[in-house]
C-alpha positions as CSV (number, residue, x, y, z in Angstrom):
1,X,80.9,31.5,-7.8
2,X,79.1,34.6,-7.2
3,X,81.1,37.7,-5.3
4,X,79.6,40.0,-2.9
5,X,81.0,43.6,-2.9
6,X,80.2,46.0,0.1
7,X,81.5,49.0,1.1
8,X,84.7,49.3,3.6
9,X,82.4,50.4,6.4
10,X,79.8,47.8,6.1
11,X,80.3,44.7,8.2
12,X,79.4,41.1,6.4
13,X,77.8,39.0,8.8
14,X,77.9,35.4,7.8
15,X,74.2,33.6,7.9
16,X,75.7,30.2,8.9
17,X,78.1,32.1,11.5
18,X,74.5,33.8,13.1
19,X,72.9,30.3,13.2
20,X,76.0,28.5,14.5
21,X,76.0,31.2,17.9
22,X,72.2,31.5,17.7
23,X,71.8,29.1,20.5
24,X,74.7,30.8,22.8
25,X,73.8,34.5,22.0
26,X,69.6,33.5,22.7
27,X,71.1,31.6,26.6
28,X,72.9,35.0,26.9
29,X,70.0,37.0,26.1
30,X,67.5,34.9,28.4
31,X,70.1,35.3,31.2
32,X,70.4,39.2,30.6
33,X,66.1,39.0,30.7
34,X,66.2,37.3,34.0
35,X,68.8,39.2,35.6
36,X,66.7,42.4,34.8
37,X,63.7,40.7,36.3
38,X,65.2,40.0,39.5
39,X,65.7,43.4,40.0
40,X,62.7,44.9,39.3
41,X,60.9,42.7,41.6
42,X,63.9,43.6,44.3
43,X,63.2,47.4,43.6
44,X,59.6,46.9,44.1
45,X,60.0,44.7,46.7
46,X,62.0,47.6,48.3
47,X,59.0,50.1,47.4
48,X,56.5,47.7,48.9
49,X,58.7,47.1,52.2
50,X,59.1,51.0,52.4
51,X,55.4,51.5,52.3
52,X,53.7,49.1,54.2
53,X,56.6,48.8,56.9
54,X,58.9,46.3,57.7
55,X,61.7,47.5,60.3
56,X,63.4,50.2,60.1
57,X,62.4,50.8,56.0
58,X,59.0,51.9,57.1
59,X,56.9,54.7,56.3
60,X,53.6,55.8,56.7
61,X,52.5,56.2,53.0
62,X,49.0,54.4,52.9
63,X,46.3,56.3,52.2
64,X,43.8,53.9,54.0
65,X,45.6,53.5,57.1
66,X,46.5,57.6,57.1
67,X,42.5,58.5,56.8
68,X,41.6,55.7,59.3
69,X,44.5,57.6,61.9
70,X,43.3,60.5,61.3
71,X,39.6,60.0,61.9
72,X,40.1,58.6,65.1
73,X,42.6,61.3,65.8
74,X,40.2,64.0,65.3
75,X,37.4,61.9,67.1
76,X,39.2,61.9,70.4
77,X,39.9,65.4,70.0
78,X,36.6,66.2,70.1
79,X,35.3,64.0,73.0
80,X,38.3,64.9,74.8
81,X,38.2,68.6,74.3
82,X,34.1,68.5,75.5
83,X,34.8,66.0,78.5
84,X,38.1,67.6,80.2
85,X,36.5,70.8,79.7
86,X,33.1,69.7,81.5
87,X,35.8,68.7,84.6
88,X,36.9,72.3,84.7
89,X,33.4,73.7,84.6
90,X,32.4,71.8,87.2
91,X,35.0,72.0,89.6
92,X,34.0,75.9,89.0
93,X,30.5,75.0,89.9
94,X,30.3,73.5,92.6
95,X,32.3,73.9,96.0
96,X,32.0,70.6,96.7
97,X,34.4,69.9,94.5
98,X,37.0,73.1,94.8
99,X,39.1,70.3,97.1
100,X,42.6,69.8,97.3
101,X,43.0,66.6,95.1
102,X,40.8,68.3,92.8
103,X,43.4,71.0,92.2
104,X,45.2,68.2,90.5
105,X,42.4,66.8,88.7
106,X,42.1,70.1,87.1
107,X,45.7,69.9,86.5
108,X,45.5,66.8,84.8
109,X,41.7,68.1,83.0
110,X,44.0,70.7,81.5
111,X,46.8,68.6,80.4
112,X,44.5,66.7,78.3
113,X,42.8,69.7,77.0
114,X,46.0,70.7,75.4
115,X,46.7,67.6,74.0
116,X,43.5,66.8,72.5
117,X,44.3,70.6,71.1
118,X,47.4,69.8,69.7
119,X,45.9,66.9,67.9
120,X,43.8,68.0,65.0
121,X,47.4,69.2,63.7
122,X,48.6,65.5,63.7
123,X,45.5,64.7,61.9
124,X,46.1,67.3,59.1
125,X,49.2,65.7,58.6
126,X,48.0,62.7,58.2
127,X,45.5,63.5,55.6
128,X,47.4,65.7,53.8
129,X,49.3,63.7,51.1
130,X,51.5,65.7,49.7
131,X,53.4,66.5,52.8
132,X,53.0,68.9,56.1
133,X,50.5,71.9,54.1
134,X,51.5,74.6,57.3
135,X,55.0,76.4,58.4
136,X,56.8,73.8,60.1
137,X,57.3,75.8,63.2
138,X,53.6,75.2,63.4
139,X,54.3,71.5,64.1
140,X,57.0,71.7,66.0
141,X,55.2,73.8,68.4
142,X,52.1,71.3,68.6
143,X,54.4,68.7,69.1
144,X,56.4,70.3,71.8
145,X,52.8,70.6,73.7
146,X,52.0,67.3,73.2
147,X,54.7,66.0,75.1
148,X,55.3,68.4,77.6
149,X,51.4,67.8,78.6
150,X,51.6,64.3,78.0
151,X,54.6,64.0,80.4
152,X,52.1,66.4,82.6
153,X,49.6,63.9,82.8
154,X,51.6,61.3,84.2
155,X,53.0,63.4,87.0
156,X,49.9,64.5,88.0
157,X,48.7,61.1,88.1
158,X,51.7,60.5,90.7
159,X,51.0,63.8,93.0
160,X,47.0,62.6,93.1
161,X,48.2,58.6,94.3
162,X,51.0,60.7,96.9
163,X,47.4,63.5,97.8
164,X,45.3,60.1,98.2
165,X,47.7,57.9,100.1
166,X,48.8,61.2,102.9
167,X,44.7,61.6,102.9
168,X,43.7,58.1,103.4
169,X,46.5,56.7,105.9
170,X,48.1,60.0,108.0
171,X,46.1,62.5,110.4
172,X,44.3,65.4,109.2
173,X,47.2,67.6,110.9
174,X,49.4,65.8,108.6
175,X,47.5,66.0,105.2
176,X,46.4,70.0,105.9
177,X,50.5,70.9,106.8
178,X,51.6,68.8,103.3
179,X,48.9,70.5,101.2
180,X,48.9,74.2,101.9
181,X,47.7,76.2,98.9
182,X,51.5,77.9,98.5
183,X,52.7,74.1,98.3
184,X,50.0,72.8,96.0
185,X,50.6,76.0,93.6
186,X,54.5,75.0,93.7
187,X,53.6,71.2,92.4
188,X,51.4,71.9,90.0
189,X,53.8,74.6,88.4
190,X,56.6,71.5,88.4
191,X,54.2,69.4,86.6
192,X,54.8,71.6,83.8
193,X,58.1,73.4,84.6
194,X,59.8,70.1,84.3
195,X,58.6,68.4,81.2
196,X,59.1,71.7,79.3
197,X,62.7,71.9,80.6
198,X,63.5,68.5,79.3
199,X,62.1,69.5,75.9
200,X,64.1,72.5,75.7
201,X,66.6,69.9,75.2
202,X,65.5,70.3,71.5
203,X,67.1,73.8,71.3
204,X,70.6,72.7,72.3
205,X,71.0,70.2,69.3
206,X,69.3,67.3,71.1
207,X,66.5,65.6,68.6
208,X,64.4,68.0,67.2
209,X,60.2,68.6,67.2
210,X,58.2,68.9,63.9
211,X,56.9,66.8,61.1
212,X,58.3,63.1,60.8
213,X,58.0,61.9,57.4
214,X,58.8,58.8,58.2
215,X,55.2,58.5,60.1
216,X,53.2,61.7,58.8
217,X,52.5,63.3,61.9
218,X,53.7,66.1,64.4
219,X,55.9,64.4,67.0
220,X,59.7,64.0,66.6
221,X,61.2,65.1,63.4
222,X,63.0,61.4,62.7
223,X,65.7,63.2,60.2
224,X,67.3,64.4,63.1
225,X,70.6,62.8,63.6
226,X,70.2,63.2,67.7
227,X,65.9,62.4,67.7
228,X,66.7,58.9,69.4
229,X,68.7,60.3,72.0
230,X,66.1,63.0,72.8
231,X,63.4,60.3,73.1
232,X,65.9,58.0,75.6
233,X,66.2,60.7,77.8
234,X,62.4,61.7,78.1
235,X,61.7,58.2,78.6
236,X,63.9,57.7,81.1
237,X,63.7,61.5,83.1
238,X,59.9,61.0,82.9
239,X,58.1,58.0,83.3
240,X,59.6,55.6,85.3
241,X,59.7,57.3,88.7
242,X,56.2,58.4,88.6
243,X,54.7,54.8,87.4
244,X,56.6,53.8,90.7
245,X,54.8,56.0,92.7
246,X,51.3,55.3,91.2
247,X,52.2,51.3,92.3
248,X,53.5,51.9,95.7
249,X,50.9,54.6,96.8
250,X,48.1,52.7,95.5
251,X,49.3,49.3,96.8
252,X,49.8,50.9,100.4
253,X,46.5,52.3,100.5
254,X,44.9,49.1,99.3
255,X,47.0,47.2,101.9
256,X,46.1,50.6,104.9
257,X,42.2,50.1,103.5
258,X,42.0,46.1,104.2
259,X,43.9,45.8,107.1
260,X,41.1,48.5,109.0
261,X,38.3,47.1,107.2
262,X,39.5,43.7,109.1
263,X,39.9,45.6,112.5
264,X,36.8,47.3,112.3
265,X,34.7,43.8,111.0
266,X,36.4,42.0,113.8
267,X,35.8,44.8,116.7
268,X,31.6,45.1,114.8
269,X,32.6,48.9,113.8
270,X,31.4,49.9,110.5
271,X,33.3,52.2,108.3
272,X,31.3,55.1,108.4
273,X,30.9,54.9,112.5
274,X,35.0,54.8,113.1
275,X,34.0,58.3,114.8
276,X,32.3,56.2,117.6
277,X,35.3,54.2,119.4
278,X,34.8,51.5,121.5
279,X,37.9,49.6,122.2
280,X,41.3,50.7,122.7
281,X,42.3,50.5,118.9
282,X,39.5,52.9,117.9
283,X,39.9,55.3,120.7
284,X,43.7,55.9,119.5
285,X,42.2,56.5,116.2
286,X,40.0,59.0,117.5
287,X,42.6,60.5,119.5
288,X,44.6,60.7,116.0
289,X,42.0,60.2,113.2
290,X,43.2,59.7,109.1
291,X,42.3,63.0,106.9
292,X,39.1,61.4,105.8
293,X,38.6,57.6,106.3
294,X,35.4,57.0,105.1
295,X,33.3,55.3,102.2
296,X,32.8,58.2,99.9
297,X,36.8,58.8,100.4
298,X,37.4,55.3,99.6
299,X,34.9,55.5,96.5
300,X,37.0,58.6,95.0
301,X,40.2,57.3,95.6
302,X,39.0,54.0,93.3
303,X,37.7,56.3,91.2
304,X,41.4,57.7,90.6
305,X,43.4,54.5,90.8
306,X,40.7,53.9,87.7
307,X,42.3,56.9,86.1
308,X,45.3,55.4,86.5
309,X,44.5,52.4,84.9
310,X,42.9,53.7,82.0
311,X,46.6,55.5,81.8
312,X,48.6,52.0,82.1
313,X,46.4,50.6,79.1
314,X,46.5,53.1,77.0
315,X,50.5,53.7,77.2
316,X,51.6,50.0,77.6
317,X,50.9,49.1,74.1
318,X,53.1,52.1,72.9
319,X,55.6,51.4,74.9
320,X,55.6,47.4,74.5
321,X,56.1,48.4,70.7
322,X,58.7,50.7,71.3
323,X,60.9,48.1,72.8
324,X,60.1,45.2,70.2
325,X,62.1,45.9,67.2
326,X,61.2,45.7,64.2
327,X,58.0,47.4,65.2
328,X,57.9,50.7,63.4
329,X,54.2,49.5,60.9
330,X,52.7,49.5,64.7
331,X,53.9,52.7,65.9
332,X,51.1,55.1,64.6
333,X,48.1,52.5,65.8
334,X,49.5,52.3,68.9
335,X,50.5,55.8,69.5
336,X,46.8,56.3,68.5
337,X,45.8,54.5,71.6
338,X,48.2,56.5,73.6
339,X,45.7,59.6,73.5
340,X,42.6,57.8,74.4
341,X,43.8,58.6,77.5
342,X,42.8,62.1,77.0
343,X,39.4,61.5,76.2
344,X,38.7,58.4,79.0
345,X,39.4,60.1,82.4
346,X,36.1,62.7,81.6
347,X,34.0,59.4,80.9
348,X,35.5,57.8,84.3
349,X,35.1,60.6,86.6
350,X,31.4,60.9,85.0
351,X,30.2,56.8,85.5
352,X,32.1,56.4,88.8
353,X,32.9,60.0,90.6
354,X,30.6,60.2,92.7
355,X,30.8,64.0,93.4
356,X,31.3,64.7,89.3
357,X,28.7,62.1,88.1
358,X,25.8,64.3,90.2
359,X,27.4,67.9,88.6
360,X,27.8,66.3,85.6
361,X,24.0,65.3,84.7
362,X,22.7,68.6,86.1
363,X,25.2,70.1,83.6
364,X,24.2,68.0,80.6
365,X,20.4,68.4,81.7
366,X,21.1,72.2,82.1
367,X,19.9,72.0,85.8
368,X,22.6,74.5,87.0
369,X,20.2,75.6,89.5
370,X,20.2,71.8,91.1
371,X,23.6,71.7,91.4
372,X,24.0,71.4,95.6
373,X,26.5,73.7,97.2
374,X,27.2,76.2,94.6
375,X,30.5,78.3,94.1
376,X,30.3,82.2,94.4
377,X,30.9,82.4,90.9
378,X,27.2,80.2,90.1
379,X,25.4,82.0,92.4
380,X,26.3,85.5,91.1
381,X,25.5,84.0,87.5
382,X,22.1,82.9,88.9
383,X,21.5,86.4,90.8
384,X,21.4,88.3,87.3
């Protein structure tokens, strides 16, 4: 029989031992091998789900859907910034349109002009990849003018339907005392004293602007502990009281608008010759006649609840996502949509205005000298 010697520190592993627990030792080793494949694909699974968005896991990280944003981003920023600041060079034309609702059109023409401003900085953030390139207070500021004139837009929206329906349905005593210039001046500064007041909430601790990793952009900085609660309380101090007003106003003036139309088709009194009473009814609404009841007043005032409109579409989809959860991978599409808005009302007033569509093609044909009724300012440019 032959002997084996080994050293004491040597260990003598018997062959048949090996083959007897081959079997056990390979089911242990397969087990081990699955087990580590199960949590790879869990780890990637968790890299995939943090990626391309699935609840509150999501971030913005691909590169397709980051260029695509940001394209479109700076494409509205450009129409935008041309066609709100056409509005204000018009309304600086032409006298014809230096009116009282007007002063809130410009209002609103700015409003967008700031946000369509503040937006090339959400598309740099979005196509830079390796995070915000600036000073962060750069972002925070663009963002804090985003949704101060955001929240701008939709209270001017709700001054013009409250200007339209006084103008429309109550005397012209009544419409002149309401709109003084000293009380037009003290709106318009509310329409932005109040939604910057609200975000100063951001300096007391309460959410915070800048860049939001979680969706690459400059809005509200989501590692803020308190973010949520500053969102809650601009969505709430904001937009429901004015989207109210929008429905009511316009809704009354629809409702004032048919009811004469029926009184004047069943008395045989057009619309544009309510100045020539003939019956009772019309003579008291001589005696006491609306602010400017006629066709071209109804035309504008569509022309605005248009505006309006456009504004409904383009926040609903935002705010439909916002209160479906999970619905983070949607946020930055549909806040996307949110600024069309800036770049539509230029387009509407332009097609269906029918005081801006005539400045509007003498502007764009360079026919300043066409443009009827001319401010002082034109004709002093003309007379050098």
């Amino acid at each position: 029989m032959a002997t084996t010697i080994v050293p004491e520190n040597m260990t003598v592993v018997s062959t048949t031992s090996y083959f007897l627990s081959s079997d056990f030792t390979t089911s242990d080793a397969l087990d081990a091998t699955r087990a580590s494949v199960n949590s790879n694909m869990t780890t990637t699974a968790m890299m995939e789900t943090t990626t391309q968005g699935d609840g509150r896991n999501f971030r913005l990280e691909d590169p397709v859907q980051r260029i695509i944003i940001g394209f479109v981003y700076s494409l509205v920023a450009v129409v935008g910034f041309t066609g709100n600041s056409m509005v204000i060079l018009a309304v600086i034309l032409s006298r014809k349109l230096q009116t009282r609702t007007n002063a809130f059109v410009v209002n609103l023409a700015v409003a967008d002009l700031v946000i369509c401003s503040t937006v090339p900085f959400t598309a740099l953030a979005l196509f830079s990849m390796n995070g915000w390139p600036l000073p962060l207070i750069v972002c925070s500021v663009a963002a804090g003018l985003f949704y101060t004139s955001l929240a701008c837009s939709i209270m001017n929206l709700a001054l013009i339907a409250i200007n339209r329906f006084v103008l429309i349905t109550k005397s012209s005593k009544t419409y002149r005392s309401v709109y003084t210039p000293k009380k037009i001046a003290a709106m318009l500064v509310f329409t932005w004293g109040y939604p910057a007041l609200l975000c100063c909430f951001s300096l007391f601790g309460i959410g915070k602007f800048g860049y939001s990793e979680k969706y690459k952009n400059c809005s509200l900085d989501n590692s803020h502990e308190n973010t949520g609660l500053l969102s809650l309380l601009g969505s709430v101090l904001v937009y429901p009281i004015p989207l109210i007003i929008l429905f009511v106003c316009y809704f009354k003036i629809y409702r004032h608008i048919t009811n004469h139309m029926k009184k004047f088709t069943s008395e045989g009194v057009e619309l544009a010759d309510a100045s020539k009473p003939s019956t009772a009814s019309t003579e008291r609404l001589a005696r006491n006649p609306p602010a400017s009841f006629s066709k071209r007043q109804v035309e504008i005032t569509k022309n605005l609840f248009y505006v309006v409109c456009a504004f409904v579409a383009c926040l609903a989809p935002f705010a439909i996502a916002l209160m479906i959860l999970p619905s983070d991978p949607v946020i930055p599409w549909t806040g996307m949509i949110v600024i069309f808005n800036s770049a539509i009302n230029p387009i509407i007033y332009g097609a269906k205005h029918p005081h801006f569509k005539e400045v509007f093609r003498h502007m764009l044909r360079c026919r300043y000298h066409m443009i009827s009724e001319p401010s002082g300012f034109l004709r002093k440019i003309r007379s050098r």
